[in-house]
C-alpha positions in Angstrom: 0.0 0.0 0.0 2.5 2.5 0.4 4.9 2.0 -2.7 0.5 2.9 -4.1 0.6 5.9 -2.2 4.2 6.8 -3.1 3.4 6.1 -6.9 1.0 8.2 -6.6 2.3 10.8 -5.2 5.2 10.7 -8.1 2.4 10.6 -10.6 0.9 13.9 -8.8 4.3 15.7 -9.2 4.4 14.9 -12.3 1.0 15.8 -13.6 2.2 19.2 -12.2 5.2 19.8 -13.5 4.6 18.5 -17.0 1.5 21.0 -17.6 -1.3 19.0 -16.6 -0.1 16.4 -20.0 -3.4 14.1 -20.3 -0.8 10.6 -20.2 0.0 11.8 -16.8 -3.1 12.9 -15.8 -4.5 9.6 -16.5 -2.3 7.1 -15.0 -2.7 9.3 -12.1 -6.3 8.3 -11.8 -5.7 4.8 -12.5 -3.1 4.8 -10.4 -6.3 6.2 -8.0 -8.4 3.4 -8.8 -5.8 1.1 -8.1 -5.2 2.5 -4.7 -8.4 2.6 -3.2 -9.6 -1.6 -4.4 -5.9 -2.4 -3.0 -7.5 -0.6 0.3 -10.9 -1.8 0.0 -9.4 -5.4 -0.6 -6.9 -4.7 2.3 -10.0 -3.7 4.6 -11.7 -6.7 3.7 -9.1 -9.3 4.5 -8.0 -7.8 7.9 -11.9 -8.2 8.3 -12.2 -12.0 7.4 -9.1 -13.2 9.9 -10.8 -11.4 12.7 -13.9 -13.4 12.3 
């Protein structure tokens, strides 16, 4: 989860700094999606083992 964060952080940078270049812009919102299922998937497996 946080080499996701950190990726997306780059990504963020680099959206920036490139002039808002749609490539970027839209592996930084997959990169998004990615991040929040890895979480959601995270969240639900920490929730099955307690059970």
């Amino acid at each position: 989860i946080f080499s996701a964060i950190l990726f997306q952080v780059l990504l963020g940078v680099l959206v920036l700094v490139s002039g808002f270049k749609i490539y970027f812009a839209s592996l930084h919102q997959l990169g998004s999606i990615f991040l929040l299922f890895s979480i959601i998937y995270l969240f639900y497996q920490v929730s099955i083992s307690q059970k």
